[in-house]
C-alpha positions as CSV (number, residue, x, y, z in Angstrom):
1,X,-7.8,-52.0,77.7
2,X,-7.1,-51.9,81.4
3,X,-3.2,-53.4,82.5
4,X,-5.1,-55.4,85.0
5,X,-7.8,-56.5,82.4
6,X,-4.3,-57.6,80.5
7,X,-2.6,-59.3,82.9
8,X,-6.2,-61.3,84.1
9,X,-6.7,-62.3,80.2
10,X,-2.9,-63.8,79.9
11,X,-3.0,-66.2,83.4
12,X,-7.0,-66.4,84.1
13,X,-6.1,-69.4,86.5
14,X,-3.8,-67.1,88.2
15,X,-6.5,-64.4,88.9
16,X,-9.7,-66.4,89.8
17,X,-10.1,-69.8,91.1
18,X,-13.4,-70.4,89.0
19,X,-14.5,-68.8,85.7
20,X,-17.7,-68.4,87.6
21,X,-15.6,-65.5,89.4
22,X,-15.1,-63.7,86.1
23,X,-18.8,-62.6,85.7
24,X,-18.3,-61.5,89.4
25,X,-15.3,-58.9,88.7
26,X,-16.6,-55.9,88.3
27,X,-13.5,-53.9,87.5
28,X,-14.3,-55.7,83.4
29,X,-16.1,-54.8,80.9
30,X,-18.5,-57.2,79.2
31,X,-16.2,-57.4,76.1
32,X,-13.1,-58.1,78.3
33,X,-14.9,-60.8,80.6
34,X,-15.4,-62.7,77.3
35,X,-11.7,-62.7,76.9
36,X,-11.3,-63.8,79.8
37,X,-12.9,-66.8,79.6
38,X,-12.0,-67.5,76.3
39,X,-8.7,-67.6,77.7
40,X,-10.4,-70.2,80.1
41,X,-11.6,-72.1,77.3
42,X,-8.0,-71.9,75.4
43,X,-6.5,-73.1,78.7
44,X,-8.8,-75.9,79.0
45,X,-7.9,-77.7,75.8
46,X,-4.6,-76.7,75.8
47,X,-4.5,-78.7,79.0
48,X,-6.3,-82.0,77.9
49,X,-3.8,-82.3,74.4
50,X,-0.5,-82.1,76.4
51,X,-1.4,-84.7,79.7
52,X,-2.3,-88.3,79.5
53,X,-3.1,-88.1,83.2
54,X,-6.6,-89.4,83.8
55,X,-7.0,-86.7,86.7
56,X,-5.5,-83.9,85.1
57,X,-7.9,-84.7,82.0
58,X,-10.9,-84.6,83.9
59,X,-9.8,-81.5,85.6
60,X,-9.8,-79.9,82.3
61,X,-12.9,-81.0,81.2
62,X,-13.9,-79.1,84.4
63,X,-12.6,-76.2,83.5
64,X,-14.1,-76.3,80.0
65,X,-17.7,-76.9,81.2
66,X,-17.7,-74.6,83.9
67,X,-15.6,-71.8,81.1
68,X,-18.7,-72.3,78.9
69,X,-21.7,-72.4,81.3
70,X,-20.1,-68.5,82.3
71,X,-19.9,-68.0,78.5
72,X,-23.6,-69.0,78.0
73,X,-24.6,-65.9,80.7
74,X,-23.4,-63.4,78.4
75,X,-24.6,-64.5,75.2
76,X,-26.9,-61.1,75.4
77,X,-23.8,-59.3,75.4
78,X,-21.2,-57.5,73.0
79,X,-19.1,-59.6,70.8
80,X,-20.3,-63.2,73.0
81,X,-18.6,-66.5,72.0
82,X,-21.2,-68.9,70.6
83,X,-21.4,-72.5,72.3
84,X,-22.7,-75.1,70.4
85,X,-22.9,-77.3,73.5
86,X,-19.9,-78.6,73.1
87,X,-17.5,-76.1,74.7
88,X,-16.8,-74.3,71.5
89,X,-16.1,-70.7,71.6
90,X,-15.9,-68.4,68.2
91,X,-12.9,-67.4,67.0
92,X,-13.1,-65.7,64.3
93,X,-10.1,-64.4,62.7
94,X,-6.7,-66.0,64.3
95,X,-3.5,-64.5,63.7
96,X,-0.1,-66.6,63.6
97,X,3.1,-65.6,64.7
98,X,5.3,-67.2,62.2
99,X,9.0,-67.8,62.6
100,X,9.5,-69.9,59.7
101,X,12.9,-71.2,61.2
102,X,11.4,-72.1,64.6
103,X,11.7,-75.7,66.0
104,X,8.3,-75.4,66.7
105,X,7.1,-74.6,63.3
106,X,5.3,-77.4,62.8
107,X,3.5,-77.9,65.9
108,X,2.1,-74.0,66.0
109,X,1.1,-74.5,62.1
110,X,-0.7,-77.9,63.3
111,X,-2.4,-76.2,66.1
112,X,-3.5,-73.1,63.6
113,X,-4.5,-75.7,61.9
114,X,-6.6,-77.3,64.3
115,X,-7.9,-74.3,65.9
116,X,-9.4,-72.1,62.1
117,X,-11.1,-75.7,61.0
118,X,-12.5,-76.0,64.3
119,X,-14.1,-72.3,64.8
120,X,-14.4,-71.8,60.8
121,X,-12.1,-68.8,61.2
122,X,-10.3,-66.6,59.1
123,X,-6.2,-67.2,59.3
124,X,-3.7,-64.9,58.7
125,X,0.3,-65.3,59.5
126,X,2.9,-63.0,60.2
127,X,6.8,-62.9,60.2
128,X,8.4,-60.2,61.9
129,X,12.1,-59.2,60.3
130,X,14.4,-56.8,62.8
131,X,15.2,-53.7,61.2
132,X,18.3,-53.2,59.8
133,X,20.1,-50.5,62.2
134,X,23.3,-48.7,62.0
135,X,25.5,-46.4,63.4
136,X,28.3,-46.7,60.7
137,X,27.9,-44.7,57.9
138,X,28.2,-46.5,54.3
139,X,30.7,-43.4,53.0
140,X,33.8,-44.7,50.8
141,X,36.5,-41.7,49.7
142,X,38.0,-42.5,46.6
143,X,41.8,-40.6,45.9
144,X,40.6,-37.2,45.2
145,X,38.3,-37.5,48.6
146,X,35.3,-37.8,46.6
147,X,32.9,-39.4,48.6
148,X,30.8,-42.9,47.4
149,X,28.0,-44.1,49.1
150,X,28.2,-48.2,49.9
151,X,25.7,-50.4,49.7
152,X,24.1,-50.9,53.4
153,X,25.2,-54.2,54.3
154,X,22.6,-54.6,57.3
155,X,19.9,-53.5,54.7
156,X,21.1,-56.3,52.3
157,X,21.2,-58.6,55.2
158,X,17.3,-57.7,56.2
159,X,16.2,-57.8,52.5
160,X,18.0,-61.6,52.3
161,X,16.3,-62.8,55.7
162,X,13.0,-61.3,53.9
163,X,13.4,-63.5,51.2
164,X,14.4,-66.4,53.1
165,X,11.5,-66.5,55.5
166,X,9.2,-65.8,52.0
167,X,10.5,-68.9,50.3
168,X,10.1,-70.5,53.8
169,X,6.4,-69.7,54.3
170,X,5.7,-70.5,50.5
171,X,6.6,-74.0,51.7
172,X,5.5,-74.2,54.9
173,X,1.8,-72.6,54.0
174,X,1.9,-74.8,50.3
175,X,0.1,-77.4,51.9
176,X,-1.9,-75.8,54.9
177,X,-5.1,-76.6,55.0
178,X,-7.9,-75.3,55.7
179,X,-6.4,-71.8,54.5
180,X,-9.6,-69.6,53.5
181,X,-8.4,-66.1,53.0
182,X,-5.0,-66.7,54.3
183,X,-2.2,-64.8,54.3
184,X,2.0,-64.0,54.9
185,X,3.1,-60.9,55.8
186,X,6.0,-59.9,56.4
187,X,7.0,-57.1,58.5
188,X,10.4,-55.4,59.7
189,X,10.5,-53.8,63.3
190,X,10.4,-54.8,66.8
191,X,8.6,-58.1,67.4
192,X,6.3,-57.6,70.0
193,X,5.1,-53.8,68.5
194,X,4.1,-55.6,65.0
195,X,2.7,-58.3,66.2
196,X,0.4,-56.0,68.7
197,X,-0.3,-53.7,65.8
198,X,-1.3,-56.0,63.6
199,X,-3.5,-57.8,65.5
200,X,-5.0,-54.5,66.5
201,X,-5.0,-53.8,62.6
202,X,-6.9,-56.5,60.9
203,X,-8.2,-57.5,64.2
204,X,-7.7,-60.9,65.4
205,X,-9.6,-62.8,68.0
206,X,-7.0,-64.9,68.7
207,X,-3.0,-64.6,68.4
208,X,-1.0,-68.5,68.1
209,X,2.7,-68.2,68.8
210,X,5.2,-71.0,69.8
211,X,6.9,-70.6,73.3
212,X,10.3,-71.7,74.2
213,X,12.4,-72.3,77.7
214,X,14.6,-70.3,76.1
215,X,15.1,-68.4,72.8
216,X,14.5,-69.5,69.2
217,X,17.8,-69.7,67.6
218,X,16.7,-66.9,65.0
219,X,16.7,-64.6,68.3
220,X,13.3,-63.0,66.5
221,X,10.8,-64.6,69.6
222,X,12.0,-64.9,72.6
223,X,10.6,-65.3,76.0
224,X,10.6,-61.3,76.7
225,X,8.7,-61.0,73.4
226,X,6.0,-63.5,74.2
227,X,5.6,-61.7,77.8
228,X,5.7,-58.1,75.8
229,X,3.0,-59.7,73.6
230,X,0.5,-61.0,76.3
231,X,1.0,-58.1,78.2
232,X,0.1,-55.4,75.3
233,X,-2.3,-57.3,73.0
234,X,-6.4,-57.0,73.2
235,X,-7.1,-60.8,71.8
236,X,-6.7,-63.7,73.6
237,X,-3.2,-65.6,73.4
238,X,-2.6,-69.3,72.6
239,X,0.7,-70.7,73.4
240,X,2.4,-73.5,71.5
241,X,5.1,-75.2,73.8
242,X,7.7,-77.6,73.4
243,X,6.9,-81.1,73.6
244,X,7.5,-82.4,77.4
């Protein structure tokens, strides 16, 4: 995928003034013109749960209709989103960016929730652990300079944060409904790289993650990894906000 392809998908509203202009662009492919209004649609409703303003409602409404009418033009087209008159576009498999810590846990499990009962999809979450890295190395030397190999206390420290955000999720996901086929995973390494892989991996329609002013306390998603994300990733991108 194209970085300007990328960057249209992440802030549609900041690229075109009407979804109509989508089907005009003709630096997209088919396939990425669909994500680009999917990511109209996703805007849309995202805009009419968050506002009680009568004007800002309607104007979202809007936005759906006119998101879904472009939809309906490239039905005849790879990987189209199906409308069943009522604005709703298929997602299919939905990944979750799952920081089992997070403030926000709730809300982004409500709106995965929401969002697989609503499109009938396939739901799969992931936690991403930092690797354990150091530049020390875990030598003792006993009297007779014989030397011992430590225990890695990092690598402890990542296998314990494993186990925490397992027993977490076991919790968390106990009750989550509908689940299908979901899953946890769990992966050490760089946030934004696993996430992007694995929704390249499996691959997911639709990536949910929460989004903060500033960092989650866990320092696992921040701001810089939700803009690495949008900017890398080849599914449209659903952002769970803070209240307010």
């Amino acid at each position: 995928m194209r970085p300007d392809a990328r960057d249209k998908i992440a802030d549609p509203g900041g690229s075109y003034s009407a979804p109509s202009q989508v089907l005009e662009d003709k630096a997209l492919t088919v396939e990425d013109k669909i994500r680009v209004l999917n990511a109209f649609v996703l805007d849309a409703k995202l805009m009419s749960t968050v506002t009680s303003d009568q004007a800002d409602n309607q104007g979202a409404a809007r936005l759906l209709q006119a998101a879904t009418k472009a939809l309906e033009t490239l039905q005849d087209g790879p990987k189209a989103a199906a409308d069943d008159g009522r604005g709703r576009v298929s997602f299919r498999r939905i990944l979750v960016a799952l920081n089992t810590d997070d403030p926000l846990v709730d809300r982004v499990l409500e709106t995965a929730r929401e969002m697989a009962g609503q499109f009938e999809a396939s739901i799969r979450f992931l936690t991403v652990v930092p690797p354990a890295v150091s530049n020390i190395p875990n030598v003792a030397y006993g009297p007779a300079g014989a030397a011992a190999l430590l225990p890695d206390p990092l690598e402890q420290s990542s296998a314990q944060l494993v186990e925490h955000h397992r027993k977490n999720a076991d919790r968390l996901l106990a009750n989550f409904a509908p689940l299908g086929d979901g899953r946890h995973a769990i992966r050490r390494g760089i946030c934004d790289d696993e996430i992007v892989r694995y929704a390249a991996e499996w691959p997911a329609d639709l990536l949910i993650m929460g989004s903060h002013k500033h960092g989650w306390l866990s320092g696992l998603f921040r701001d810089s990894t939700t803009q690495a994300v949008i900017n890398r990733i080849g599914c449209a991108v659903l952002l769970v906000s803070e209240a307010g």
